[in-house]
VOPAGU-2260 file (C-alpha; in pm, 1 decimal, decimal comma):
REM VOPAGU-2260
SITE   aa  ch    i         X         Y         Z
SITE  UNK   A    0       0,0       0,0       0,0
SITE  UNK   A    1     118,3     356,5     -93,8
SITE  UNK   A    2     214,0     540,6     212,2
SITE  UNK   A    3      43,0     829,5     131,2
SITE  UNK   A    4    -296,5     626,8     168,3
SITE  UNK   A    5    -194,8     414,9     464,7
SITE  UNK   A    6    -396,4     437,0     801,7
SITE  UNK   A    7    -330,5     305,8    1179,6
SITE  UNK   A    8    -672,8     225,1    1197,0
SITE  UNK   A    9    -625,3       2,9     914,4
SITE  UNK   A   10    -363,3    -166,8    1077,3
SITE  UNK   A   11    -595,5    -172,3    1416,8
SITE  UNK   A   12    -848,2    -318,4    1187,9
SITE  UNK   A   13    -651,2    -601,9    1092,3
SITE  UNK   A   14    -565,0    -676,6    1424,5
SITE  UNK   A   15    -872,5    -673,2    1575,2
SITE  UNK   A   16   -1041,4    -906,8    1314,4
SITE  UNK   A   17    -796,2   -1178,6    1353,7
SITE  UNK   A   18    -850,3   -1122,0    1744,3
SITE  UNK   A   19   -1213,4   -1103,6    1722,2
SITE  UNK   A   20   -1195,4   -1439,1    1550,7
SITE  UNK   A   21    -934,4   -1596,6    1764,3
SITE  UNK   A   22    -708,7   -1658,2    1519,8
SITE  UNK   A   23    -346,6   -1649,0    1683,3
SITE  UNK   A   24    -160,4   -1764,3    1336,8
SITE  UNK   A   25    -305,4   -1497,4    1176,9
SITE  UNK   A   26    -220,1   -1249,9    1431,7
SITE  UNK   A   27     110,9   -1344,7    1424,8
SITE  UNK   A   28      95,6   -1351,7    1072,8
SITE  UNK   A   29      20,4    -957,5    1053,8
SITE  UNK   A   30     263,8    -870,0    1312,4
SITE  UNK   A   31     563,3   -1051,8    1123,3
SITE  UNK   A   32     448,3    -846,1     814,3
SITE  UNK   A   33     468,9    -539,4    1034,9
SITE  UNK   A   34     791,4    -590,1    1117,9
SITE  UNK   A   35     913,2    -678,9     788,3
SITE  UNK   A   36     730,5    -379,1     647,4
SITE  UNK   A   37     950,0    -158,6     883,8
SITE  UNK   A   38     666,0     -52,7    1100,1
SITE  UNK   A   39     873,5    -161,3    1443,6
SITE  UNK   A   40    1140,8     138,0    1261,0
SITE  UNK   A   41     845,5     363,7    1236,0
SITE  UNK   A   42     806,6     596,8    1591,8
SITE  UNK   A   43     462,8     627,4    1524,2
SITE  UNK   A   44     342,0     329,6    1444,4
SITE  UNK   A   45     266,0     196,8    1778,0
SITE  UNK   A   46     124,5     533,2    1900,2
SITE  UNK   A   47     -64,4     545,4    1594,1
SITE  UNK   A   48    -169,5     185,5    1618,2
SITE  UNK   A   49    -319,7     235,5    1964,6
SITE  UNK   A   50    -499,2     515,0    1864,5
SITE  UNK   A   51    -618,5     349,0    1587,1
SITE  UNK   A   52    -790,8      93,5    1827,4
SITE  UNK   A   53    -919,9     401,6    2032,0
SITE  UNK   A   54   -1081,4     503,1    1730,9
SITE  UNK   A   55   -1242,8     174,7    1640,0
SITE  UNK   A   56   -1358,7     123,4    1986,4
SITE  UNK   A   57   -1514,1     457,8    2016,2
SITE  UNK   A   58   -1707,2     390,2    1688,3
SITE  UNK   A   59   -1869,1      53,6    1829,0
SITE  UNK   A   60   -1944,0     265,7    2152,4
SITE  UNK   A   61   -2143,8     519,2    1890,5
SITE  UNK   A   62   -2289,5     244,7    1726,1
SITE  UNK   A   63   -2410,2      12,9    2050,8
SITE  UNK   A   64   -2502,7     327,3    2160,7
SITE  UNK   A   65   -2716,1     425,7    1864,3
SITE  UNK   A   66   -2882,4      86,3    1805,8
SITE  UNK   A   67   -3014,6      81,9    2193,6
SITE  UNK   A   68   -3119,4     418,3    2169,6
SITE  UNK   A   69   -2883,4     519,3    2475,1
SITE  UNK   A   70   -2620,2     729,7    2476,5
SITE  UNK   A   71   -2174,0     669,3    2466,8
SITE  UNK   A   72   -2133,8     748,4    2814,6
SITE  UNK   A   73   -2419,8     480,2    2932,4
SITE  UNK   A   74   -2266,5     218,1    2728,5
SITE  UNK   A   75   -1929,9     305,4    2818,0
SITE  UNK   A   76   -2014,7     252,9    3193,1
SITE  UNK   A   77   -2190,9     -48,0    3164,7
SITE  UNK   A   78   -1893,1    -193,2    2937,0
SITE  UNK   A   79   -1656,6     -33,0    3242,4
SITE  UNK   A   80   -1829,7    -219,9    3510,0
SITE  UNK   A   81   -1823,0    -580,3    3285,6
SITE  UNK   A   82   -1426,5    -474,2    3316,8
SITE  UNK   A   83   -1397,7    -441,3    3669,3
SITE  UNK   A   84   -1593,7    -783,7    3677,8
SITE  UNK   A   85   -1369,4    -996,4    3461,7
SITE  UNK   A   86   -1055,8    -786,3    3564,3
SITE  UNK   A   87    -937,7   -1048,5    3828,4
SITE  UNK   A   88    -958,4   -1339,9    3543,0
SITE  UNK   A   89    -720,4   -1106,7    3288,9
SITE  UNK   A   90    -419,1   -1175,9    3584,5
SITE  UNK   A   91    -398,1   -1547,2    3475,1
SITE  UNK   A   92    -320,1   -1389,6    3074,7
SITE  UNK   A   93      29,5   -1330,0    3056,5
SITE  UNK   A   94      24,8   -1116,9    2762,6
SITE  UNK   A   95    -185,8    -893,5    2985,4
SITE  UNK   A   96     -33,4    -935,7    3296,3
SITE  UNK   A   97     240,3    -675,8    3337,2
SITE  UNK   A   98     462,8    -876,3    3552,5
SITE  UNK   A   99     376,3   -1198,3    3420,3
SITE  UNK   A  100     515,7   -1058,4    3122,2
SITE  UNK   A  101     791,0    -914,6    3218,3
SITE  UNK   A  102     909,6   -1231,0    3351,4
SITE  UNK   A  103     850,2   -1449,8    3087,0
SITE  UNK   A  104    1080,2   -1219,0    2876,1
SITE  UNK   A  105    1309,7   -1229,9    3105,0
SITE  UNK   A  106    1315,0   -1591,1    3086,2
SITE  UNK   A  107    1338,0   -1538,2    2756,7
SITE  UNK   A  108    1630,9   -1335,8    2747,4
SITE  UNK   A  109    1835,0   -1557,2    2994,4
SITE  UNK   A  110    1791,7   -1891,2    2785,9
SITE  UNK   A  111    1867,4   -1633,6    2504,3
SITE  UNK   A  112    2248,3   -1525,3    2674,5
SITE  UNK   A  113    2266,1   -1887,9    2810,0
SITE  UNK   A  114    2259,0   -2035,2    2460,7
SITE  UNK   A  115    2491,0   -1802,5    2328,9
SITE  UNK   A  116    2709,5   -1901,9    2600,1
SITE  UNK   A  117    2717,6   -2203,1    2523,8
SITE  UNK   A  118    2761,9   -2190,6    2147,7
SITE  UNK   A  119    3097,6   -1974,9    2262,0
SITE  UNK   A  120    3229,2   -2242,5    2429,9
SITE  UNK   A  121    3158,3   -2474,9    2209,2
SITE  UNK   A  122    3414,9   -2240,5    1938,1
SITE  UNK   A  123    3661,5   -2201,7    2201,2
């Protein structure tokens, strides 16, 4: 795509359907081709990428909003207090949970230097 007619909410977009659908491969899938499109170079693209998800979110408030003759703020509350409802479940995710994360990188990163470590030796 031209970069003049690029979007982050397309990117957002692409995200979220493969989410919505639970489709990990193809999650993964369109974050390898973000990264060998250059977007992890890009300084914006994150930023842009989150608020690219604000965006779409905020439209499906409008919409839920519209369809149940309410209003954003109504919906957004009741979607708010769902949240704080499931919140306790999310710790058990590790891609959510912040330290759970951080940890498993970690992990990561040690069997990372470990192996190279080893391969070292194995030239000496």
């Amino acid at each position: 795509m031209d970069e003049d007619q690029e979007l982050y909410t397309d990117y957002a977009l692409q995200l979220f359907s493969a989410f919505i659908k639970e489709d990990i491969g193809t999650m993964q899938l369109i974050l390898e081709l973000f990264q060998k499109d250059g977007k992890g170079d890009d300084n914006m693209f994150m930023p842009g990428l989150i608020y690219g998800f604000m965006y779409h979110l905020s439209n499906i408030f409008e919409i839920i909003a519209e369809s149940s003759s309410g209003d954003v703020e109504s919906v957004f509350s009741d979607y708010a207090l769902g949240y704080a409802n499931t919140r306790e479940h999310l710790f058990s995710n590790k891609a959510l949970n912040v330290s759970a994360a951080k940890e498993l990188i970690d992990s990561l990163r040690e069997a990372m230097m470990f192996e190279e470590i080893v391969e070292d030796l194995k030239e000496d």
